[in-house]
MIPA-152196 format. One record per residue (C-alpha): residue number from 1; x, y, z. Coordinates in nm, 4 decimals. Each point is the difference from the previous one (the first is absolute). Example, Ala and Ser with C-alpha at 12.3 -4.5 7.8 and 13.67 -1.06 7.14 Angstrom:
BEGIN
+-----+----------+----------+----------+
!  nr !        u !        v !        w !
+-----+----------+----------+----------+
!   1 !   1.2300 !  -0.4500 !   0.7800 !
!   2 !   0.1370 !   0.3440 !  -0.0660 !
+-----+----------+----------+----------+
//
This chain:
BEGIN
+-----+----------+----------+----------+
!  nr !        u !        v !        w !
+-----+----------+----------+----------+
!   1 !  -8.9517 !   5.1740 !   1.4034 !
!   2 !  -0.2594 !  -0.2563 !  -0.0500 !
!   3 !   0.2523 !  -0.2756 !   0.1737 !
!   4 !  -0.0109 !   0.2373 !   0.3684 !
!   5 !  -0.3482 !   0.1001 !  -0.0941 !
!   6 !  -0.0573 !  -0.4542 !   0.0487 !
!   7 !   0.1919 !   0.0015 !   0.2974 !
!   8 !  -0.1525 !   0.2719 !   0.1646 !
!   9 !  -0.3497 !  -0.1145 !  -0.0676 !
!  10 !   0.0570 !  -0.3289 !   0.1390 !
!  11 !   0.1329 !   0.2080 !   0.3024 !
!  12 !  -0.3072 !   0.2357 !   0.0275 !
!  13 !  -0.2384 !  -0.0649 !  -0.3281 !
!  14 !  -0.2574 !  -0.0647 !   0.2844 !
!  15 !  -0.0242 !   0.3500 !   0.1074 !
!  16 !  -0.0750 !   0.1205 !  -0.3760 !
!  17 !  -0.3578 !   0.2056 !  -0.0659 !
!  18 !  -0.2176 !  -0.1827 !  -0.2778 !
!  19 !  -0.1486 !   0.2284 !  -0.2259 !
!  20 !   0.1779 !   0.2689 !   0.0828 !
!  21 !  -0.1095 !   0.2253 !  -0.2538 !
!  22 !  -0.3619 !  -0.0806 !   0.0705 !
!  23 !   0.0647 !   0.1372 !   0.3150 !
!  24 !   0.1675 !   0.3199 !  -0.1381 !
!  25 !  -0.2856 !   0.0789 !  -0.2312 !
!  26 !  -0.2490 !  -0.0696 !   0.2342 !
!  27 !   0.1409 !   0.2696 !   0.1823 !
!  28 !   0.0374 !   0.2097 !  -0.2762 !
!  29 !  -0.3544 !  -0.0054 !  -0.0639 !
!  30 !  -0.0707 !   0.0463 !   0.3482 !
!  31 !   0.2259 !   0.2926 !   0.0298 !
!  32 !  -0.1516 !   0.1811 !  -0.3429 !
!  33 !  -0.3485 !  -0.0615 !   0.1314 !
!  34 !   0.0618 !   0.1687 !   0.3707 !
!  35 !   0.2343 !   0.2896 !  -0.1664 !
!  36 !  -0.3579 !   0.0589 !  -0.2254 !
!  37 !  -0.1649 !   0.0515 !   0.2885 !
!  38 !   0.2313 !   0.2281 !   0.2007 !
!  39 !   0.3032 !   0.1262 !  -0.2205 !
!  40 !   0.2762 !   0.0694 !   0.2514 !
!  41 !  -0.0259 !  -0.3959 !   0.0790 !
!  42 !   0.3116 !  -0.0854 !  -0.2595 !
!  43 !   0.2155 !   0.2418 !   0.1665 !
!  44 !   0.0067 !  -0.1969 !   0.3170 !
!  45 !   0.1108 !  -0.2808 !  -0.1662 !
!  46 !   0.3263 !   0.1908 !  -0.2155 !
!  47 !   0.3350 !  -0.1157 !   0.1023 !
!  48 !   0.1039 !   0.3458 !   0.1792 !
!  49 !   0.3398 !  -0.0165 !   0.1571 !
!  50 !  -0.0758 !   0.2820 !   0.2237 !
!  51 !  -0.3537 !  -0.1196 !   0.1025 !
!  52 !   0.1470 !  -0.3683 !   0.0767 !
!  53 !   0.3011 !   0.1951 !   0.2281 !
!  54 !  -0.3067 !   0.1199 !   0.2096 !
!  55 !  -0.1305 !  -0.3278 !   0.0638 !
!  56 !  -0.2353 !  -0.0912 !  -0.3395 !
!  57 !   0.1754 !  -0.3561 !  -0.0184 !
!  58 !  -0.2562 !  -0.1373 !  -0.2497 !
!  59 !   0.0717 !   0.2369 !  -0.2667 !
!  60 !   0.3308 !  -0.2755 !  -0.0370 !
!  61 !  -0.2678 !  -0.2822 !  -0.1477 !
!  62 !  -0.3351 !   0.2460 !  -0.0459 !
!  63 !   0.1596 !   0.1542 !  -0.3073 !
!  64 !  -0.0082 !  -0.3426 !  -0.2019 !
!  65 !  -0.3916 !   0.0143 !  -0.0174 !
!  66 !   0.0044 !   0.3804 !  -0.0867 !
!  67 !  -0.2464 !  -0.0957 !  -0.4252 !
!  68 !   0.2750 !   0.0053 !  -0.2794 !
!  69 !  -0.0709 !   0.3548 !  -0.2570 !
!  70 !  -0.3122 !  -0.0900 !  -0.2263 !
!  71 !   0.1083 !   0.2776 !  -0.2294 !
!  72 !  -0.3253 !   0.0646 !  -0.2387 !
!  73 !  -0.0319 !  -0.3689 !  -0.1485 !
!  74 !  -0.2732 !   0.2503 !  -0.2312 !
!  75 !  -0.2317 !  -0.1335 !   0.3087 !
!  76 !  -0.1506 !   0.1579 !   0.3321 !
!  77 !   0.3059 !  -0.0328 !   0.2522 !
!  78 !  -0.1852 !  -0.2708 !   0.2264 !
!  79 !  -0.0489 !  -0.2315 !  -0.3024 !
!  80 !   0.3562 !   0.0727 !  -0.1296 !
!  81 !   0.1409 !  -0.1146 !   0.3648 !
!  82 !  -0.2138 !  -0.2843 !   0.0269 !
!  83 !   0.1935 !  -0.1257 !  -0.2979 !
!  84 !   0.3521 !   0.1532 !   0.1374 !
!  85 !  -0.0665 !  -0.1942 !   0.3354 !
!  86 !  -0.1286 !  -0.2810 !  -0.2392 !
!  87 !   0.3291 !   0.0068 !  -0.2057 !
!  88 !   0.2151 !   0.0044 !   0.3658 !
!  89 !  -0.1751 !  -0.2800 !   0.0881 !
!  90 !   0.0263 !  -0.1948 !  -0.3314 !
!  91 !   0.3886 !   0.0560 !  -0.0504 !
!  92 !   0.0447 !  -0.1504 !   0.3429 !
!  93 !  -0.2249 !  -0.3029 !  -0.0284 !
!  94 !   0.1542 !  -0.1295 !  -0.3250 !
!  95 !   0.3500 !   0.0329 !   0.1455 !
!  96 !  -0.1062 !  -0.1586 !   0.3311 !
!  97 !  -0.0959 !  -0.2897 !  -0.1944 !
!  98 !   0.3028 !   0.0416 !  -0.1807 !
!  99 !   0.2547 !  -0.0031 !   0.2957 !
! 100 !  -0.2086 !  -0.1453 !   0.2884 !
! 101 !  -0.0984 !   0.2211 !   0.2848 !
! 102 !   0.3441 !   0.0155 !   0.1519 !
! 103 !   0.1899 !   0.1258 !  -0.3027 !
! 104 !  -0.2839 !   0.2789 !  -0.0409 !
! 105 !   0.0208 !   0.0996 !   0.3851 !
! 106 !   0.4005 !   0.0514 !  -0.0232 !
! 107 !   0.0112 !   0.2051 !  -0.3248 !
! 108 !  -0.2736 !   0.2318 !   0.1921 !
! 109 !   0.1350 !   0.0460 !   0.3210 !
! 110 !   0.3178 !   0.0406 !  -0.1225 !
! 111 !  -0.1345 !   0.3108 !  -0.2356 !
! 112 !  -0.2028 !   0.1188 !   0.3015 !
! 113 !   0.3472 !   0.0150 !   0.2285 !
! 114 !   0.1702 !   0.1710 !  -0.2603 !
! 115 !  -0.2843 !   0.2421 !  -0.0652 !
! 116 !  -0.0537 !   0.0569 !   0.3561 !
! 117 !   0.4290 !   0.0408 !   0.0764 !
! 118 !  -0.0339 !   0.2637 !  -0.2920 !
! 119 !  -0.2894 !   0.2045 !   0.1455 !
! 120 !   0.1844 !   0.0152 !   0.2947 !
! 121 !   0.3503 !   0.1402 !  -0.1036 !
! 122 !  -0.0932 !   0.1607 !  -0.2754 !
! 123 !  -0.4152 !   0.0920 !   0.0164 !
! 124 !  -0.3195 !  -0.0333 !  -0.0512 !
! 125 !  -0.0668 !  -0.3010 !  -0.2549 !
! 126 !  -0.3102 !  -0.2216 !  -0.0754 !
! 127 !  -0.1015 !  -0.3459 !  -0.1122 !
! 128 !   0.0235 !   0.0918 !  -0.4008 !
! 129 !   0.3395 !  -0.1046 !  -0.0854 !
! 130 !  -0.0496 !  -0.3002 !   0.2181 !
! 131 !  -0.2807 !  -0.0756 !  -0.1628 !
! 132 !   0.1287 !   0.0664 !  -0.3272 !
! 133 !   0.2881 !  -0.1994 !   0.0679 !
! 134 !  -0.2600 !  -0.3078 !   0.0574 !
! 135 !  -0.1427 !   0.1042 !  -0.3409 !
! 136 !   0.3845 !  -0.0255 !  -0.1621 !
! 137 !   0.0442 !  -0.3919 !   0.1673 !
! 138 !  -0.3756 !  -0.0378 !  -0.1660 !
! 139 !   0.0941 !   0.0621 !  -0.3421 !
! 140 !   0.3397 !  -0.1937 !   0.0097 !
! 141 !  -0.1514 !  -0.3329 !   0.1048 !
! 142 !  -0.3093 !   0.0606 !  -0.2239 !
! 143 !   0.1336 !   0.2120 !  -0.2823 !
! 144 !  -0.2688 !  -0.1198 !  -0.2600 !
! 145 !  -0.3090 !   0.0490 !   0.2754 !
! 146 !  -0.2356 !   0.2013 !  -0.2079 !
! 147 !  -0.2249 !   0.3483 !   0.1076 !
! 148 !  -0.2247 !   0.1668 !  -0.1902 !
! 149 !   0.0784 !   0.3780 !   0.0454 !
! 150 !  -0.2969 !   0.1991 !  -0.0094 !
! 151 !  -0.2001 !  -0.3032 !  -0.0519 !
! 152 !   0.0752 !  -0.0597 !  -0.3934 !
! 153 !   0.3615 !   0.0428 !  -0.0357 !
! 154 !   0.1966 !  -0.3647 !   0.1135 !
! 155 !   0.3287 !   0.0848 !   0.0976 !
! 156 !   0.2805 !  -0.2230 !   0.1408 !
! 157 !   0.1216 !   0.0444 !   0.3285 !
! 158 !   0.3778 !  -0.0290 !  -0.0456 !
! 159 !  -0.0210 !   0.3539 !  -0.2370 !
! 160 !  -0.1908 !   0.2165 !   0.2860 !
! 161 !   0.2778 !  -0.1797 !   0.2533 !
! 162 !   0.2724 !   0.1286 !  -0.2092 !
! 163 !  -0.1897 !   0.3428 !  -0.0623 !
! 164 !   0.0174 !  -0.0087 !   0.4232 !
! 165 !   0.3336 !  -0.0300 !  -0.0104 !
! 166 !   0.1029 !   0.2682 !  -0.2661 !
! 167 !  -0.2250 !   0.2242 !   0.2263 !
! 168 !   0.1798 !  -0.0817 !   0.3253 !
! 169 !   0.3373 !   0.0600 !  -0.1564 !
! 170 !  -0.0712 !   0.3207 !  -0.0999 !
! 171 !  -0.1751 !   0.0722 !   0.3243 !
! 172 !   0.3263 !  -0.1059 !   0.1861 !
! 173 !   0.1672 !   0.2641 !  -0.2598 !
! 174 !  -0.2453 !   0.2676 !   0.0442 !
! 175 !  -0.1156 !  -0.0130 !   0.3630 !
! 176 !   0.1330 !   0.1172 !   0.3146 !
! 177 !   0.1937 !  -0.2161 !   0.2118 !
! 178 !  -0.3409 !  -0.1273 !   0.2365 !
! 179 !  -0.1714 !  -0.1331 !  -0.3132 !
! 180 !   0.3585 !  -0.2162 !  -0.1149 !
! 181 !   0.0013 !  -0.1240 !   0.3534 !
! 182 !  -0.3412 !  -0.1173 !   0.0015 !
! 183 !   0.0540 !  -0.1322 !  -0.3183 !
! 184 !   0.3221 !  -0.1924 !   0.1032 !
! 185 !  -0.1282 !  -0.1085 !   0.2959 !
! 186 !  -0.3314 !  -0.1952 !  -0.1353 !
! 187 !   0.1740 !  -0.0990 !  -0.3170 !
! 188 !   0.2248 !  -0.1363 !   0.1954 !
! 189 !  -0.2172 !  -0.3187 !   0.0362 !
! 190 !   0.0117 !  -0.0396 !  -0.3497 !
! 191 !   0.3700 !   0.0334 !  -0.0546 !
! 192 !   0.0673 !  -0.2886 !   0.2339 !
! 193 !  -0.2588 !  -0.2444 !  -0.1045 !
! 194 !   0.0480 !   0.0694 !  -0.4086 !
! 195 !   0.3614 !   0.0380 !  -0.0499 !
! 196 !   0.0853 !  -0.3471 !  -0.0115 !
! 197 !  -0.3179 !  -0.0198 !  -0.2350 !
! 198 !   0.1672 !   0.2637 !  -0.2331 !
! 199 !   0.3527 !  -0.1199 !   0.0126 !
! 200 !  -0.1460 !  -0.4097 !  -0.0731 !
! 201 !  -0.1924 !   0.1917 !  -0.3162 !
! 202 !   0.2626 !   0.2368 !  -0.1610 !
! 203 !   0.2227 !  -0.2783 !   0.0327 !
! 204 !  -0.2137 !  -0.2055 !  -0.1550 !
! 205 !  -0.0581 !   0.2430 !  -0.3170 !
! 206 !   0.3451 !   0.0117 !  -0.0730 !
! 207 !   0.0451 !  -0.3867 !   0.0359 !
! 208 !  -0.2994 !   0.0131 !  -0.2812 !
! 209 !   0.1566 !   0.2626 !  -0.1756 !
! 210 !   0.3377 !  -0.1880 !  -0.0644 !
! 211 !  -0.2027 !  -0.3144 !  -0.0308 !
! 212 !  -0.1921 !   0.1433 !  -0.3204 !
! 213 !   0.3133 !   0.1418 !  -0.1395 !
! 214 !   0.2154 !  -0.3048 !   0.0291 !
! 215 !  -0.3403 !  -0.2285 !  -0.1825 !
! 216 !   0.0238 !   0.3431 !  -0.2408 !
! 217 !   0.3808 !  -0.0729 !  -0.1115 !
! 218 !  -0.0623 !  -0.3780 !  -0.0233 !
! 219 !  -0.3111 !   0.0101 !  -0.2060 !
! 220 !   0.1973 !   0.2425 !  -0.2200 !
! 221 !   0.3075 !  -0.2269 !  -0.0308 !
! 222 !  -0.0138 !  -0.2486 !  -0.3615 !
! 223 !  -0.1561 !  -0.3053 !   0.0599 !
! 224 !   0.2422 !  -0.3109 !  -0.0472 !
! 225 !  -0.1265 !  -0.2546 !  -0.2980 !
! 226 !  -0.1728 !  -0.3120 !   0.2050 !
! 227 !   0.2747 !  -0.2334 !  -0.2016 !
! 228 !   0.3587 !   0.1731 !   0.0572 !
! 229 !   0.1974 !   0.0102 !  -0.2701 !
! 230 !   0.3732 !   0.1747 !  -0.0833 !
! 231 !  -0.0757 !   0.3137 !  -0.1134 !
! 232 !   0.3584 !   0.0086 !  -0.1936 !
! 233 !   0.0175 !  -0.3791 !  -0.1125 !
! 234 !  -0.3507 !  -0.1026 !   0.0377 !
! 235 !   0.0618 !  -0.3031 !   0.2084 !
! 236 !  -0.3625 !  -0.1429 !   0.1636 !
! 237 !   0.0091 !  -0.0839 !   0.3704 !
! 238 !  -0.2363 !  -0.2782 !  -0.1154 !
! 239 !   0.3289 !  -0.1095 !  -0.1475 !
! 240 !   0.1672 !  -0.0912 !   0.2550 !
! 241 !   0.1927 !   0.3658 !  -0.0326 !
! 242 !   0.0648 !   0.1826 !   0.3290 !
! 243 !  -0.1500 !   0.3001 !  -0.0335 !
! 244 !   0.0601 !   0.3262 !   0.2801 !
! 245 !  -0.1633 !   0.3290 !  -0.0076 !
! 246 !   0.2256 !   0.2544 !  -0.0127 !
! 247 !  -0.0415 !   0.4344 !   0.0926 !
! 248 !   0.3424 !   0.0938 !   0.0402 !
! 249 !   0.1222 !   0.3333 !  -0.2009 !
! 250 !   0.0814 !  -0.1462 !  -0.3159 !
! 251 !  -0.3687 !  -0.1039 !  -0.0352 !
! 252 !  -0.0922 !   0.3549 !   0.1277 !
! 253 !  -0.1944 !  -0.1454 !   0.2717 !
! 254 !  -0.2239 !  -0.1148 !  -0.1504 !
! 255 !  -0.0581 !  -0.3994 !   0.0743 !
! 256 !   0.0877 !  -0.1834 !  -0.2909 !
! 257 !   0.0120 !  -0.4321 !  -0.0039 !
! 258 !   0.3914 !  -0.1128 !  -0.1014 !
! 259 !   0.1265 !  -0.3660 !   0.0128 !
! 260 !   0.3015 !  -0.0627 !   0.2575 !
! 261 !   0.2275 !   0.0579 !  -0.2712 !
! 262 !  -0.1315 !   0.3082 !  -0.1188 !
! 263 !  -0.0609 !   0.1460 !   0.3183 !
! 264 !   0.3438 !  -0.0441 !   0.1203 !
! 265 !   0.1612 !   0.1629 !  -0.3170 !
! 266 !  -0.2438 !   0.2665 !  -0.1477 !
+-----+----------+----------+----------+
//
């Protein structure tokens, strides 16, 4: 992936948006503040297949600046989205310096297609998954990036990715068959940029695995004497004596030091 992802941005890297996620928080903010003023403003914005049919074509890229669920945060709702907009914004920052503006604009557009193809087969869907799927990417590259959950707790990012993930497979097991296509379709993105990442690490693991249990059954093997000697005649290699080391199953396997005689006729 990140071989084509080279050749395509020396093909077209020029056309790539700095800051991208600037730009979608920005409007995020800009979309929570009008919607406080007059409430029926978000729904304008929802990607609605029907309401796109009739000629609402900006519903296909209005929906990505629709403000991400604040939940309670145990804070008035507009300081809990300031720091969900805040969070949107952070995630994509750190991974744009991470991958370079390009790399950043192709794993988003290609989650917006696939949310947007989605919507349009199968329903109505929204920005979350795609911008949970951003959050996912976040905590694989920086799995040790600290947050402080309700401001005194420090928690590492890889466990709430992985919580994320439990919670998305058992949405795909539990939901109807809209919410798995939205979910396919902006995790998606994630699937094709990470799977060579997971395949290069679980490959890895196991090469460490068998590494540590092959240095395991050598450490645990009896250490040969530093000056060989026959272990049935005594005969020093210091001697002159050519001594071999022998495991076969006569010695039970175990290495044990012989001199040529000896370890021809044991």
């Amino acid at each position: 992936m990140d071989r084509f992802l080279a050749r395509l941005e020396r093909r077209i890297g020029r056309y790539a948006v700095p800051n991208l996620t600037f730009v979608v928080a920005a409007g995020m903010a800009m979309v929570f503040v009008l919607s406080l003023v007059r409430p029926e403003f978000e729904n304008l914005l929802v990607l609605d297949v029907q309401a796109i049919k009739h000629g609402q074509i900006w519903r296909v890229f209005s929906y990505l600046f629709l403000p991400p669920p604040a939940g309670s945060f145990m804070m008035p709702k507009p300081i809990a989205m300031l720091f969900a907009i805040y969070f949107v914004w952070l995630i994509g920052t750190n991974l744009e310096r991470e991958w370079g503006p390009f790399k950043l604009n192709a794993f988003y557009v290609v989650g917006m297609l696939g949310t947007t193809i989605a919507a349009l087969l199968a329903g109505g869907a929204g920005n979350y998954y795609l911008n949970l799927s951003l959050f996912l990417a976040f905590a694989t590259v920086f799995p040790d990036f600290q947050i402080m959950i309700f401001f005194i707790i420090p928690v590492r990012i890889k466990w709430l990715g992985i919580i994320s993930a439990a919670m998305l497979g058992w949405t795909c097991l539990t939901g109807d068959w809209d919410e798995r296509a939205a979910i396919g379709a902006a995790m998606g993105n994630y699937l094709l940029f990470f799977a060579g990442y997971w395949r290069d690490h679980f490959r890895s693991r196991n090469l460490r695995v068998r590494q540590s249990a092959r240095r395991a059954a050598v450490s645990e093997a009896p250490a040969l004497p530093a000056v060989r000697s026959c272990a049935m005649c005594g005969a020093r290699e210091s001697d002159g004596a050519d001594i071999r080391v022998c495991s076969c199953e006569k010695c039970e396997g175990k290495p044990r030091t012989l001199c040529l005689e000896h370890a021809r006729n044991h």
